[in-house]
C-alpha positions in Angstrom: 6.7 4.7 34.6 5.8 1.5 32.4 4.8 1.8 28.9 1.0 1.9 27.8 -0.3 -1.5 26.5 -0.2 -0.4 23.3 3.7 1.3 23.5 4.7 -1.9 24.4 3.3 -3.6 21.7 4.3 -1.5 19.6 8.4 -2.2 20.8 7.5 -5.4 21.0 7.1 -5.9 17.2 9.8 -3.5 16.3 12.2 -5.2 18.5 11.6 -8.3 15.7 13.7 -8.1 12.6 11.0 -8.9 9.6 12.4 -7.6 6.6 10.1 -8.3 3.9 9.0 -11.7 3.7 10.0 -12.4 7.3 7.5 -12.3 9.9 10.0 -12.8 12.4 7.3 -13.7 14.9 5.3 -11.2 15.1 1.9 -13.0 14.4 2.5 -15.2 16.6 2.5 -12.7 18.8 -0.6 -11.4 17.8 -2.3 -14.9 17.6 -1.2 -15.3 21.4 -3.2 -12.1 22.2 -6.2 -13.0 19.8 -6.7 -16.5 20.7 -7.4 -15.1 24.3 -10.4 -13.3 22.9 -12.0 -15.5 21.2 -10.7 -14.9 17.5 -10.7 -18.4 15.6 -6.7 -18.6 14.1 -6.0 -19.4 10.2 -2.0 -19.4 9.3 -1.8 -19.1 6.0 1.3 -19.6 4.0 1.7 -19.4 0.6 5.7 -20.1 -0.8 7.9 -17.7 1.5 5.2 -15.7 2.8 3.2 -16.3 6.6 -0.2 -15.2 6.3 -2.9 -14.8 9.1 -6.5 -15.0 9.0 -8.4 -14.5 12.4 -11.9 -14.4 13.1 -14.5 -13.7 15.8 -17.6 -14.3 14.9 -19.9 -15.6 11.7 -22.2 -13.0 11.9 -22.3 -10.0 8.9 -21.3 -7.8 8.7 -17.6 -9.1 8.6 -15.0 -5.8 9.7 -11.4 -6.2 8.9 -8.5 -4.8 10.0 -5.8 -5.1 7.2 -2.3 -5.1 7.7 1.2 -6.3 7.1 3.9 -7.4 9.8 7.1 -7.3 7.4 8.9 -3.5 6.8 11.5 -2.5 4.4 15.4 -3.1 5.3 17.0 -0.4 7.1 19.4 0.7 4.7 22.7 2.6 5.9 23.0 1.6 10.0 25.3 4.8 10.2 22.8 6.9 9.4 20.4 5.8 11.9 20.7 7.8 15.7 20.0 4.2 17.0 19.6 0.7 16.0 17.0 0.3 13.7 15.5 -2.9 15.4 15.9 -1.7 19.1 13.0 0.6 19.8 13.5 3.9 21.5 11.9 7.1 22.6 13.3 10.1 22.1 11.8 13.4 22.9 8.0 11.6 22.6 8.8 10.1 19.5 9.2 5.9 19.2 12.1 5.3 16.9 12.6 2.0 15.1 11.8 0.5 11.4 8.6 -0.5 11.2 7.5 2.1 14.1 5.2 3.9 11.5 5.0 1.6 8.3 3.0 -0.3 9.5 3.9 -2.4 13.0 2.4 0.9 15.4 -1.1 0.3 13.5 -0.7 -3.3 14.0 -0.5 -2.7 18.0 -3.3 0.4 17.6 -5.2 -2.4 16.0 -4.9 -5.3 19.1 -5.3 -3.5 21.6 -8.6 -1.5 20.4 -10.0 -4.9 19.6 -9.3 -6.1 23.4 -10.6 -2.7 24.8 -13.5 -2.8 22.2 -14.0 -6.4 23.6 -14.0 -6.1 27.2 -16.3 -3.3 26.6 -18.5 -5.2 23.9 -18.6 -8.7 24.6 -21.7 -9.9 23.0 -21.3 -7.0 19.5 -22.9 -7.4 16.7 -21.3 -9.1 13.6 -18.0 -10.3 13.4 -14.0 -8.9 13.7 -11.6 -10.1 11.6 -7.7 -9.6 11.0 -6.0 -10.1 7.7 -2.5 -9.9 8.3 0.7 -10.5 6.1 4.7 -10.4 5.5 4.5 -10.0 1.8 3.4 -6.3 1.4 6.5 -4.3 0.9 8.3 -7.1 -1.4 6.1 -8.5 -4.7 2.7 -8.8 -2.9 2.6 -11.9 -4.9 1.7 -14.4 -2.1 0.2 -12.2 0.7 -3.0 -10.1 1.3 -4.1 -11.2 -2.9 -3.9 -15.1 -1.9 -6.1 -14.9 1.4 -8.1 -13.0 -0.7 -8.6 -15.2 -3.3 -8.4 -17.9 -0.5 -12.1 -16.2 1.2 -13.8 -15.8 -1.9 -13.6 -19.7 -2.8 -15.6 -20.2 0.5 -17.7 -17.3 0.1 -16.5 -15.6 3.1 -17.3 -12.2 2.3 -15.6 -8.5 4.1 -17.9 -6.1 4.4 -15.6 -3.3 5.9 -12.2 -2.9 6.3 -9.6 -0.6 7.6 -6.2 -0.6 6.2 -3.6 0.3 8.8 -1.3 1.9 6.4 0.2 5.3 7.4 -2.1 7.6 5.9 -1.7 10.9 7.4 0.2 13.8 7.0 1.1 16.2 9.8 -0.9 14.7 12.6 -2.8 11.4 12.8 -5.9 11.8 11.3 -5.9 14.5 9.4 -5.8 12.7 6.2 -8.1 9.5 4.9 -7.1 7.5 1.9 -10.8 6.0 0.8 -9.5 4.8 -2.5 -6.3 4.5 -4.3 -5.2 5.9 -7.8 -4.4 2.4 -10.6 -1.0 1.4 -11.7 0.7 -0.3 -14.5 3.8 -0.3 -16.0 4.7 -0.7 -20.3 8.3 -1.9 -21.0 9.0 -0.7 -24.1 11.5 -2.3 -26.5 11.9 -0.2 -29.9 13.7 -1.5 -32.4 16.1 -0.2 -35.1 19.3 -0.9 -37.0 22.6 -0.6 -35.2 25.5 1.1 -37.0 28.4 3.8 -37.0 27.5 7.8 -36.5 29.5 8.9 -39.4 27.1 6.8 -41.4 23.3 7.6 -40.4 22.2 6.6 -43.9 23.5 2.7 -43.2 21.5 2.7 -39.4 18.3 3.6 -37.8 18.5 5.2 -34.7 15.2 4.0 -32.6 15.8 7.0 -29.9 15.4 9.4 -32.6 12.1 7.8 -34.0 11.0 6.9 -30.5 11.1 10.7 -29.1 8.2 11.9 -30.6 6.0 9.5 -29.6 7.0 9.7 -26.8 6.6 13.4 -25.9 3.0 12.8 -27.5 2.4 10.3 -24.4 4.0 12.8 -22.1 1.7 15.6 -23.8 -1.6 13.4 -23.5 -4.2 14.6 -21.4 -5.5 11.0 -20.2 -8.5 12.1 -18.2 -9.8 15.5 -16.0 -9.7 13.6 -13.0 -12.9 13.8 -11.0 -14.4 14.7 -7.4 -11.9 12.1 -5.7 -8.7 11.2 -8.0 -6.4 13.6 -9.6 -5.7 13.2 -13.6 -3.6 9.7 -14.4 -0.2 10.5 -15.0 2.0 9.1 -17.5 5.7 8.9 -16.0 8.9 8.0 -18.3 11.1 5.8 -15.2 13.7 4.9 -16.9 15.6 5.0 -20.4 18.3 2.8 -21.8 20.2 2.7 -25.2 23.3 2.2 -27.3 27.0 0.4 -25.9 28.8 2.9 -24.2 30.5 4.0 -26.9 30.0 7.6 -29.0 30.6 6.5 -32.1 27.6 3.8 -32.1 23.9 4.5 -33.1 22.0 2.1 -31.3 20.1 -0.7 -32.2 17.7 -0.8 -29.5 15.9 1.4 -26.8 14.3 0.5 -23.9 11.9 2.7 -22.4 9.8 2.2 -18.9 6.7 4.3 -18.2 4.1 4.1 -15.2 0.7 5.4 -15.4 -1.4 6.1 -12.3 -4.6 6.2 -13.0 -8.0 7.3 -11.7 -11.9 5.4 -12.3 -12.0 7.7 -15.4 -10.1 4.9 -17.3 -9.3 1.4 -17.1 -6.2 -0.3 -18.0 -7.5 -1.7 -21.0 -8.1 2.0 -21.8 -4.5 3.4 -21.5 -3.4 -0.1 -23.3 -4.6 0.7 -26.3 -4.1 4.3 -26.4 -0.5 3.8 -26.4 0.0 1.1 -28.5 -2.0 3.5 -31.5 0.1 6.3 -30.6 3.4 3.8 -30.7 1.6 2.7 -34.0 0.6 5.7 -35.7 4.6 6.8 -35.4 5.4 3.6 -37.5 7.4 2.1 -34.5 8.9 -1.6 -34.6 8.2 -2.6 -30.9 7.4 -4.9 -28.4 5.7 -4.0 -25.2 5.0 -5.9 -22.0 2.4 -4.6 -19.7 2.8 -5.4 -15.7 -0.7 -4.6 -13.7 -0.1 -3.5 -10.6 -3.8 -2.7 -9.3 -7.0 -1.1 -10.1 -7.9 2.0 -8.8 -10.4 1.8 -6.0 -12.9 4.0 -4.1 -14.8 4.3 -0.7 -16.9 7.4 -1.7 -20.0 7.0 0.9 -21.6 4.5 3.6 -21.4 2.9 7.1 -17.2 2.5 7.2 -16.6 6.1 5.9 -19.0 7.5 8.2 -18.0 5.9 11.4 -14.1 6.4 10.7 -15.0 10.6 9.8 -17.0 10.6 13.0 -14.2 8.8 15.1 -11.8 10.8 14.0 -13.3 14.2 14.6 -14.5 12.8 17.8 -10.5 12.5 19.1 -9.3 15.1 16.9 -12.2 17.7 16.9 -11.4 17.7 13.2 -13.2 16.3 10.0 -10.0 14.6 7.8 -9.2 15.3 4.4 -10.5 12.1 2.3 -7.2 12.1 -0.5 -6.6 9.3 -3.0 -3.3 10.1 -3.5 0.3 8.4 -3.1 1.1 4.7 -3.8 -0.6 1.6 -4.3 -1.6 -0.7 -1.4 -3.3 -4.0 -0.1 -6.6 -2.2 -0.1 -6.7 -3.0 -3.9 -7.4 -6.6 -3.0 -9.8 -6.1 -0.5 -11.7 -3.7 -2.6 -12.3 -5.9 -5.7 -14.5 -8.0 -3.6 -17.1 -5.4 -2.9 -15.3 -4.3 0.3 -15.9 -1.1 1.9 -12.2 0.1 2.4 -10.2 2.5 3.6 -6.8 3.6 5.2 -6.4 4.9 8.3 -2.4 5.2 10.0 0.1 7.4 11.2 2.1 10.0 9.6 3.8 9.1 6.9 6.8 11.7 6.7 9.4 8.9 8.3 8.0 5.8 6.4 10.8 4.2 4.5 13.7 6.4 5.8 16.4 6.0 8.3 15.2 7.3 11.8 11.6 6.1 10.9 10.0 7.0 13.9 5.9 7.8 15.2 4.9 10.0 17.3 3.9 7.8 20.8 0.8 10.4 21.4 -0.2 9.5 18.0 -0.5 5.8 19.1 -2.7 6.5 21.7 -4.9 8.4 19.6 -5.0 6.0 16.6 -5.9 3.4 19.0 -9.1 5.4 20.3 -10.1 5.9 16.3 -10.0 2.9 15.9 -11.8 1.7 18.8 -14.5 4.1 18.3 -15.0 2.6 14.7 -15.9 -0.7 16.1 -18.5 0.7 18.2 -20.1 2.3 15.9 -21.0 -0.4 13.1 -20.9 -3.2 15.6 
């Protein structure tokens, strides 16, 4: 028995070794298959990243499908049951890196567009796929640059669907419309380096450090609301002093994440923990890195259809959750965009023996075909 159009896509892309920024390929495979429909081709690349923009149509409203073709490296080839980059079924399950984060959505994604085609030929508006290597590296020249590349022309998204493996126990059971903030403080609190017997000569910056620290640890930042638990402050790492026991330290680096909901902004937490660093009389320096805003899908046409879609396959409304990590919906969202994320289960993503389940393919594929036809 052959594989289903979509399986075999799927192998296809795992079979390709793109390890973050590589694209070993793969949208050129894709551009082969999109070019046959109609869809006008943009490579983009920016430094070490390869970038695609295609388009069908100039009509609004513009739909997206969002995506990324590289995947993390495989880690420990031992600990695999088979080689990472050779796809294989095992008891209904397609094994391989990438087979869930993200390259099974990519191949969900092509071949609903050609059924959705053959089906639709003369649709309203216009498809689009933004595609990219650089998503699980810095994100520095991928999905952010196309972005910012489209909104110098004025070429605007209307809707998109992020491909990233959302769900949880079953495909479709679980919607990310929106994604909780992030941004990072590395700390550097200063003091005087000198000898424990003699406390009096030194100034031990962990000791005058830890309590404001466990007042940022003891904040309540926000209540949350409808869609986004409360931000959460996170300590990620600690380090002080030379090895040595007999040495106060002179310095002490501290890293803390927040994730954060709409309740604040990032100028918000900025300032609340440089006053708290402040009001504890600290000598500091602090460097802020911005990961993202936090965004949200809360109502409208994309939300709507995907709900109905999905309960249409699954005879099951999803859970709409804002929770996990950060992802390229962040761009796409700052525009205006309608966005959310719609994928497999996420339980493998990451790990050795990443794997999807091959059923789930076939029903992501449907969702997403169903989508289409019902905002265009």
């Amino acid at each position: 028995m052959s594989d289903s159009p979509v399986l075999a896509l799927a192998k296809d892309f795992i079979s390709r070794q793109s390890v973050t920024p590589e694209d070993a390929g793969c949208q050129d495979v894709m551009i082969e298959r999109l070019e046959k429909l109609g869809f006008n081709i943009e490579t983009m690349v920016f430094e070490d990243t390869t970038n695609l923009w295609a388009r069908r149509g100039t009509e609004a409203p513009l739909f997206v499908f969002a995506g990324h073709t590289d995947v993390v490296p495989a880690g420990n080839l031992d600990k695999w049951h088979t080689a990472p980059f050779e796809p294989t079924i095992i008891d209904g399950y397609l094994h391989g890196r990438g087979a869930a984060d993200m390259k099974g959505s990519l191949a969900c994604m092509i071949v609903a567009i050609e059924r959705f085609l053959a089906d639709n030929p003369d649709h309203k508006g216009s498809i689009a796929l933004l595609i990219t290597s650089d998503e699980e590296g810095p994100f520095i020249n991928g999905t952010t640059r196309v972005i910012d590349t489209l909104e110098a022309r004025n070429e605007k998204i209307d809707m998109c669907i992020v491909g990233e493996p959302s769900s949880t126990h079953a495909v479709g059971d679980v919607v990310k419309n929106g994604r909780r903030g992030s941004i990072t403080g590395d700390v550097n609190i200063k003091g005087t380096q000198g000898h424990v017997a003699y406390p009096h000569l030194a100034d031990n910056p962990v000791h005058r450090a830890m309590p404001a620290l466990a007042e940022l640890a003891a904040t309540t930042w926000d209540n949350g609301n409808a869609y986004f638990p409360p931000t959460s402050f996170q300590i990620a790492n600690l380090s002080a002093g030379t090895g040595a026991s007999n040495v106060i330290p002179g310095e002490f680096h501290v890293q803390f994440n927040f994730r954060f909901s709409t309740e604040l902004t990032a100028d918000d937490i900025k300032r609340k923990v440089h006053s708290v660093l402040d009001a504890h009389g600290l000598d500091y320096d602090l460097a802020w890195t911005f990961s993202g805003h936090p965004f949200l899908t809360d109502e409208g046409s994309l939300l709507d259809a995907v709900v109905e879609s999905i309960e249409e396959v699954n005879h099951k409304k999803p859970e709409l959750l804002t929770t996990g990590g950060t992802s390229d919906g962040r761009f796409i969202a700052r525009t205006g965009a309608q966005v959310v994320e719609l994928g497999p289960v996420n339980a493998t993503i990451h790990k050795v023996n990443e794997c999807v389940k091959v059923a789930d393919l076939e029903k992501l594929t449907d969702m997403y075909q169903k989508v289409m036809e019902k905002i265009l």
